[in-house]
N, C-alpha and C positions, 0 to 999 in steps of 0.2 A: 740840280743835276742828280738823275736817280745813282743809288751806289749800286755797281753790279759785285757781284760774288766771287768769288775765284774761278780761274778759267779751267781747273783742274776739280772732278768732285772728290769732296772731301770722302766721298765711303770710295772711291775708290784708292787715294793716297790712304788709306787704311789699311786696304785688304794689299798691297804692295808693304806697307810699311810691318805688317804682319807677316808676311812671308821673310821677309826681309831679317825679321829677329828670330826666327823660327831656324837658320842657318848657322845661327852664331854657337850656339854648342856643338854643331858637328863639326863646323870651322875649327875652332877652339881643341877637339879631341883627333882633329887631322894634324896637328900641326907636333913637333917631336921637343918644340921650346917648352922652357920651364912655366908656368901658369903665368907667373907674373911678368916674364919678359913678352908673354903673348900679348896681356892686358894692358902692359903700357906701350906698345907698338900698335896696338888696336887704338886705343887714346890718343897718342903720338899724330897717328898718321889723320885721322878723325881733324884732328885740330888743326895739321898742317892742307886740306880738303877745306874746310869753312873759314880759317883764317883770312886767308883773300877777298873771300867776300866781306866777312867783315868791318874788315880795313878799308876797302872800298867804298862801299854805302853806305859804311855804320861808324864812322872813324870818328864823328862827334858823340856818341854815346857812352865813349871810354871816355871821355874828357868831363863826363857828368859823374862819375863813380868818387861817392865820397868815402872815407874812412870807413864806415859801418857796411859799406856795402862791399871794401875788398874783404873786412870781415867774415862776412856772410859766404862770398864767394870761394874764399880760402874754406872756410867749415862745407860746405859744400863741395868743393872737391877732394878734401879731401876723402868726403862719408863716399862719393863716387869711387874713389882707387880700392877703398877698403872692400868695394861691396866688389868692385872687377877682380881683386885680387883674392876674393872667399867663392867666391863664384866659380870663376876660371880653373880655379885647383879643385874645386867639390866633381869636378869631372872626371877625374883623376881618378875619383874613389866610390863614386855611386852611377846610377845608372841616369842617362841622358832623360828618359822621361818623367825620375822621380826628382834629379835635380834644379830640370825645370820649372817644374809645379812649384816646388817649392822654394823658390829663390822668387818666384811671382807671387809668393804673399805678401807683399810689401804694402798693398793697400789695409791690410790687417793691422799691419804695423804704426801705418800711418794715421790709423784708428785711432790707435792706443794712444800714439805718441802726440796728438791733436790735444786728445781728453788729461794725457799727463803734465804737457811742456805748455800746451796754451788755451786750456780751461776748456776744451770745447766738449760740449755732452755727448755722450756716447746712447744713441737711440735704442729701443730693444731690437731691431732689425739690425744693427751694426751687432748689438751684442750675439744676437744670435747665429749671426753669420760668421764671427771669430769663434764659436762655441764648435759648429759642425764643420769650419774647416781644421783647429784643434782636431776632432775628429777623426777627420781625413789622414790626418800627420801619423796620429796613431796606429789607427788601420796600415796607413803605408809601412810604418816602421817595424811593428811587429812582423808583417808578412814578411820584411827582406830579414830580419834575425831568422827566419823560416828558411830560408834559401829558395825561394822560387823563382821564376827566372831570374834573365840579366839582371844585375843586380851590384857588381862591382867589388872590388876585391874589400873596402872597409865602409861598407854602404850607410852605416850610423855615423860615423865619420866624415862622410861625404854628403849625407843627410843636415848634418850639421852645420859645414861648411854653409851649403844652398841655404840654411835660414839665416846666418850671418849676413850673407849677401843680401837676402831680404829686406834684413835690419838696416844695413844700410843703404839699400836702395830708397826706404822709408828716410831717414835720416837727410838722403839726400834731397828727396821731395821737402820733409821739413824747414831747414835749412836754405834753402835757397827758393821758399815759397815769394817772401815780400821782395826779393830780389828779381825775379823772375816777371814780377807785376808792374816792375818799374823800367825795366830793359829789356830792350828789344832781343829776339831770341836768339839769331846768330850771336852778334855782341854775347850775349850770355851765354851761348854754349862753348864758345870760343874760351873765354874767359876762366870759366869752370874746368873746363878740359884741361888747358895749360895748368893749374891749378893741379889735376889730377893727376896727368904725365909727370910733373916732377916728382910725386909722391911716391910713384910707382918707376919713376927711377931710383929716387934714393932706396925702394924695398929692395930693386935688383942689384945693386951695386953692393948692398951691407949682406944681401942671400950668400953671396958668393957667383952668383949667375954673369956667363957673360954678354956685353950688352950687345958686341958686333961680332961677324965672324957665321952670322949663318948661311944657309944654301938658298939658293935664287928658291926653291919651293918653300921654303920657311916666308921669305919676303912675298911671297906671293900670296898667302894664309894673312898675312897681317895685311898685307892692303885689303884683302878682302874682308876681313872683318872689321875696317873702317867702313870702306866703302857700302856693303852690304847692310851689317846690321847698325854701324854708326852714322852712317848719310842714309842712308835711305829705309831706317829703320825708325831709330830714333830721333833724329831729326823732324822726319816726316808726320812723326806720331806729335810732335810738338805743335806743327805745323797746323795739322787737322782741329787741336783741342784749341783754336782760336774761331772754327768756323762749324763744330759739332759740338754736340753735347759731351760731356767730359764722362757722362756713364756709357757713351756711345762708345768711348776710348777707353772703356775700363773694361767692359765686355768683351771687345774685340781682341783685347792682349790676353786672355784667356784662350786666345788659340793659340798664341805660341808653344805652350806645352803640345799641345794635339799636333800642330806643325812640327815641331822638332823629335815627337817620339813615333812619328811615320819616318820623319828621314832618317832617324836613326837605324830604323827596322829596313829599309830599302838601302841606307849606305853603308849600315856600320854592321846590321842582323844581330842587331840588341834588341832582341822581343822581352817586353816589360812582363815580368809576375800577374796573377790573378790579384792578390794585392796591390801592388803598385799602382795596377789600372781602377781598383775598385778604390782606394785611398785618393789617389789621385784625382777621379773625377768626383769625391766629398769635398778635395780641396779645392778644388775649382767651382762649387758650387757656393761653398760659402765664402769666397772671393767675391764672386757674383752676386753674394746677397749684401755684401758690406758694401761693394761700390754702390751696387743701386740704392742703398740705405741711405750712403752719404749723400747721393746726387740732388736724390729726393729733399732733402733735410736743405740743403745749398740751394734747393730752384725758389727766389722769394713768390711769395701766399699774392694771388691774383688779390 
């Protein structure tokens, strides 16, 4: 029997699933809660949206998770709350399209952290492409100590925060690599996610923040930041990296900075610096030159 393909094409759950995350920081700086009651309501709601399918189709997959893999999924969630809760507040303090860019260096991260945590060799195209996005950082940083535009009341600060979340966005790819190879991906994001929500409840509960008690518009920010960029964002982008190329999915997230710092300029009239823009697209370059580094190096020799 021939195997047919999916009924949906994969570039196009792409170019949706890129718009889709492209949302999530204007979402996120619409909303009046404190960062991290956003991020675990976005988490929250995320999980209670896939759960049911889960359970439904996938209810024997939990049944196969052994000791090392709640392991894994535990360290993986929690690298997920830490990287939504450094992220979600870098917004707070820097400008939408420089905290973008930079909280999506995470393939850089994952670079390093391959060649540090499990021996794997770092290419001179990887190396070079962590070289000229460093670059980019720089560029970006100095221009906003410059005060050029939008740029945010502690913009190194919130500069900061965005590679945090990088870090652990990296962290969380890490971490939840061999897991992810062995379980099915609802199962696994469900899994992960619960894992995350609690984390980022207990941050909200010891913050001081309260956990209920907001306005029907606050509730409506957080479902849409499941729904939006957690179902149909990253979900989707999970979805595609079983029937595209995985540098085809590495490329493609490189527009959500350029996505998110149009709507920023059209919803928020946060026009980015001459720096920001010129740092900004070094660091997208050398993003683009590590993933394709990697892909290359991953496709096995005809």
């Amino acid at each position: 029997m021939a195997v047919t393909g999916p009924r949906i094409d994969p570039r196009l759950g792409l170019v949706v699933a890129v718009l889709a995350v492209s949302t999530s920081a204007i979402l996120v700086r619409w909303s009046d809660a404190a960062a991290s009651v956003a991020a675990f309501y976005r988490v929250l709601l995320t999980t209670a949206l896939l759960a049911p399918l889960a359970l439904g189709r996938h209810r024997s997959a939990f049944g196969r998770l052994a000791r090392q893999d709640v392991l894994a999924a535990a360290a993986t969630g929690v690298a997920l709350a830490v990287h939504f809760a450094a992220w979600f507040e870098s917004l707070a303090w820097t400008s939408v399209a420089a905290s973008v860019t930079l909280v999506q260096c995470q393939p850089l991260f994952v670079a390093v952290g391959a060649w540090a945590l499990l021996d794997e060799r770092v290419t001179r195209g990887t190396a070079a492409g962590i070289l000229v996005a460093i670059g980019g950082i720089v560029v970006m940083s100095i221009g906003e100590l410059l005060g050029s535009g939008t740029i945010g009341p502690r913009p190194l600060y919130g500069n900061a925060l965005a590679l945090v979340g990088g870090i652990m966005a990296a962290g969380y790819v890490l971490a939840g690599r061999s897991l992810r190879q062995r379980f099915p991906l609802i199962p696994y994001v469900t899994v992960v996610y619960s894992v995350a929500a609690v984390c980022l409840l207990a941050f909200v509960i010891t913050s001081g923040h309260p956990v209920t008690g907001y306005p029907p518009r606050e509730w409506a920010l957080f479902l849409a930041m499941a729904v939006g960029p957690g179902v149909f964002g990253h979900t989707v982008l999970n979805w595609a990296l079983a029937h595209v190329e995985s540098s085809m999915v590495s490329v493609s997230l490189l527009g959500e900075p350029v996505g998110s710092a149009l709507l920023a300029l059209l919803l928020l009239a946060e026009l980015p610096g001459p720096s920001t823009i010129a740092g900004g697209a070094v660091v997208l370059v050398g993003i683009g030159v590590v993933a394709r580094s990697r892909a290359v190096e991953a496709t096995p020799a005809d």
